[in-house]
Steps between C-alpha positions, in 0.01 A plus 500: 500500500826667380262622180326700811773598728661666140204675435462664896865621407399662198155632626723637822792608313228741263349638832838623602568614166149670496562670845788630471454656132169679664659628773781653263201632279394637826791692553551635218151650474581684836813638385335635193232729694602809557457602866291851526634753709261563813259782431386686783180553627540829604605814279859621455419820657302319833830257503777819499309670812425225680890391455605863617292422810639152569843635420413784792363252745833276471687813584331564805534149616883458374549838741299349804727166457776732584325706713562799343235759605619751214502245186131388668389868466650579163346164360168531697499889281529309208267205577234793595540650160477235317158342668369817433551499165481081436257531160213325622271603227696244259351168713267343299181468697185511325312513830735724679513357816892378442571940430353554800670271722847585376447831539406422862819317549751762297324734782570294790871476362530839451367614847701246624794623293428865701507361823817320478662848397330610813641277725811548713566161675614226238241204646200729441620565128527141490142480612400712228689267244287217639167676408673616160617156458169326556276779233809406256457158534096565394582725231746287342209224530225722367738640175604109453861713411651246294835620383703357819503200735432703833556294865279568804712415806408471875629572853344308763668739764483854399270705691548283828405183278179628382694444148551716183434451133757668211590493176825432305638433138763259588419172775766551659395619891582871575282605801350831490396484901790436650796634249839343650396374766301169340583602143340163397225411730206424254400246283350553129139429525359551190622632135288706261617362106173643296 
């Protein structure tokens, strides 16, 4: 009996032993892989102009969270420029149906870009900013732009609580729709990390 209850030690005492050496093996084998860095999927030259637009579109929402009508303008110039030159032709697409639907959307943002210029009152350029919002959200979808962590954020009560979509590099709530006066009604609803 004590022959046995000897030999369970031992038997036990060599799982331990075993366990715990594998799991340093383990270890050790992870530590000795080199990480690669993240390769995009998209070119260097798609990634740049697609960043200029992004960069753009934050400026015209930073402007509408202070409600500043001639920021909103000056950044709506830029995000007009730069949809209209976003280098589309560097999406890989061997059926060509992903070209053609970014294009559609760097159009809407661009027209929408226009008619926010265009507009006097401060709620309707924030109207436009919801339709430039929404095509932004697509076209960061259909690129799959991969070189940020991007937030889409909601207001259930802008537009008389029909609700409003936008986007944002930080999760932190700064409300396009209603500037100071509900700086952070909103909630992040989704994040795009391609």
């Amino acid at each position: 009996m004590r022959l046995l209850s000897v030999s369970l030690l031992v038997i036990a005492s060599s799982f331990t032993i075993l366990s715990c050496g594998g799991s340093d093996k383990k270890a050790e084998l992870q530590k000795e892989e080199p990480v690669a860095p993240l390769k995009s999927k998209n070119s260097e030259a798609l990634n740049q102009s697609f960043a200029k637009l992004l960069t753009s579109y934050y400026d015209v929402k930073d402007a509408l969270v202070v409600s500043d009508t001639i920021k909103a303008n000056t950044a709506a110039a830029s995000l007009l420029v730069n949809a209209d030159s976003l280098l589309v032709s560097e999406i890989v697409d061997s059926s060509g149906l992903l070209k053609t639907t970014a294009t559609n959307f760097a159009a809407t943002i661009s027209g929408s870009a226009k008619g926010l210029m265009g507009e006097k009152d401060l709620e309707a350029k924030r109207k436009e900013f919801q339709m430039i919002s929404e095509a932004m959200y697509d076209l960061t979808r259909t690129i799959r732009y991969d070189q940020q962590k991007i937030y889409h954020q909601y207001c259930p009560m802008a537009f008389d609580n029909t609700g409003a979509y936008w986007l944002s590099k930080e999760e932190q709530i700064k409300n396009p729709y209603f500037g100071s006066k509900m700086p952070s009604c909103g909630e992040t609803r989704d994040s795009l990390n391609f």
